[in-house]
N, C-alpha and C positions, 0 to 999 in steps of 0.2 A: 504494500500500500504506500504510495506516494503521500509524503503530508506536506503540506504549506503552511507557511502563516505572515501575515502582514501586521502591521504596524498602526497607528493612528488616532484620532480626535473622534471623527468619525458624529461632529458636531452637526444637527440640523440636518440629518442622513437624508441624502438627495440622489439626485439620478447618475452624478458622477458616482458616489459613491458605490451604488450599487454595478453599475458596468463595470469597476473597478474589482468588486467582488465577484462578479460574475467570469468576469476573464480570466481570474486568478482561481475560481474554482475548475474551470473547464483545463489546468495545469495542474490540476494535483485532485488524488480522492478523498481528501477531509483537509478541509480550512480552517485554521486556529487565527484568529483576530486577536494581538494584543491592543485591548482599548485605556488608552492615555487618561488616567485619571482629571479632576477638574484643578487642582492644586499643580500638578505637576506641569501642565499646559502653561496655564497663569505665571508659575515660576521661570520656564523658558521664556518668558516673553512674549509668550502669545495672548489672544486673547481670550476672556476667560469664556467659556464652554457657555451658548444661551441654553443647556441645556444639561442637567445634573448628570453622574455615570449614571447613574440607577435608568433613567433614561434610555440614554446613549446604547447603554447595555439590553434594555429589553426591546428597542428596535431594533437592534442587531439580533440576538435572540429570532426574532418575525423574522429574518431575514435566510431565503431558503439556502443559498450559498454559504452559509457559516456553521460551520459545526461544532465548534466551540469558543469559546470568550473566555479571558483573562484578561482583566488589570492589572494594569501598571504604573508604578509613581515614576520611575526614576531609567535615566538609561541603564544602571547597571542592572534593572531589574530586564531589558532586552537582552542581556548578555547571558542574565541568569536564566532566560527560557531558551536562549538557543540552545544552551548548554546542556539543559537537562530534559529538554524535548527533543526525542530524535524526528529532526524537522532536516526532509528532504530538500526545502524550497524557499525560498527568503523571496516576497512580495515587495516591491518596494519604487516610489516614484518616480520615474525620467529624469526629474530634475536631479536627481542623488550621483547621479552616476559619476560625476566627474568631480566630486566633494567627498571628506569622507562622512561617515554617519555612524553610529552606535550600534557595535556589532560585526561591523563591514570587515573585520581582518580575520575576525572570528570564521567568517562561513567562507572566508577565502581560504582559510588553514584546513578549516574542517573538510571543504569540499560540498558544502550546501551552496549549492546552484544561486544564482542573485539574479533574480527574471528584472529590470525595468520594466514599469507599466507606465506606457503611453498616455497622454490624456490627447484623446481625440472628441474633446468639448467644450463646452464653456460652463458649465456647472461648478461651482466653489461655494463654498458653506461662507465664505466673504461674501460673493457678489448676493447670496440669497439673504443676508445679513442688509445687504442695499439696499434691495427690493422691499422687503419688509420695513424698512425704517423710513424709505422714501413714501411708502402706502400708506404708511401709520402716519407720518406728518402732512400727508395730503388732506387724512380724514382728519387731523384735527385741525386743521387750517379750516375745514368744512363748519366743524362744530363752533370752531370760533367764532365764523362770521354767521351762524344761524343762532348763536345766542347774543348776539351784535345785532340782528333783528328782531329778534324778539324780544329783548330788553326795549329797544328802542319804540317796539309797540308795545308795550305793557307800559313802558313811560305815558307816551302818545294819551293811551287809554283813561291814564289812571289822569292825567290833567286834565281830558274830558271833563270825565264824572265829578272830579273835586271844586271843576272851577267851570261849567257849563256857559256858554256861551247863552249870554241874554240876545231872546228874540225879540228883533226892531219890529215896534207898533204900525 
């Protein structure tokens, strides 16, 4: 049995994410995901997870290309599963190839195979991160200006009734 496993945030799981799974499962016959805790992310630098692991973890869980999930805080904890899972297959993104990353000398010694996985989309748990903030500040730009009207008729209203306009004789 061939095993795999990739790496990741795996934040706001999207359609990248899933082709990403998908392709890496159609290379191996059981996929282990290690998924990146919410503190651990935050501390590299990133930004923090809109979404808790508990989360993260049981969307992945629904997800039919993954066969099992483990977190993780810290690089050395990638080092500590390559180590003690006999893992045929290191999933890992395009952009990696030519930088080093956590782990990378490890499954070059051992002889675990380093697949790059292409991204042929535009999908990012950033850009969905956009869209979502752009949508949300459109609708309350909405609600701003619809309590901007309404305010301004419930003024309108209420100086009617208090101060009625006398009808000329």
């Amino acid at each position: 049995m061939r095993i795999g496993i990739t790496f990741g945030v795996f934040d706001l799981l999207h359609l990248g994410h899933l082709v990403m799974l998908e392709q890496a499962k159609r290379q191996c016959d059981y996929l282990i995901v290690g998924l990146k805790a919410d503190s651990a992310h935050a501390a590299d630098g990133g930004l923090q997870p809109a979404q808790t692991v508990v989360e993260r973890f049981i969307k992945l869980e629904g997800c039919q290309y993954v066969d099992e999930i483990i977190p993780y805080e810290s690089d050395d904890d990638i080092l500590d599963m390559l180590q003690s899972l006999s893992v045929d297959v290191r999933f890992i993104g395009e952009e990696y190839r030519m930088i080093d990353f956590p782990g990378k000398d490890y499954c070059i010694e051992e002889g675990i195979e380093l697949v790059y996985m292409k991204r042929k989309h535009r999908f990012s748990s950033q850009s969905l991160r956009q869209v979502v903030s752009r949508k949300e500040s459109m609708r309350l730009q909405k609600v701003e200006s619809d309590a901007r009207s309404l305010s301004k008729s419930f003024h309108e209203e209420a100086a009617k009734s208090l101060y009625p306009l006398e009808e000329s004789k």
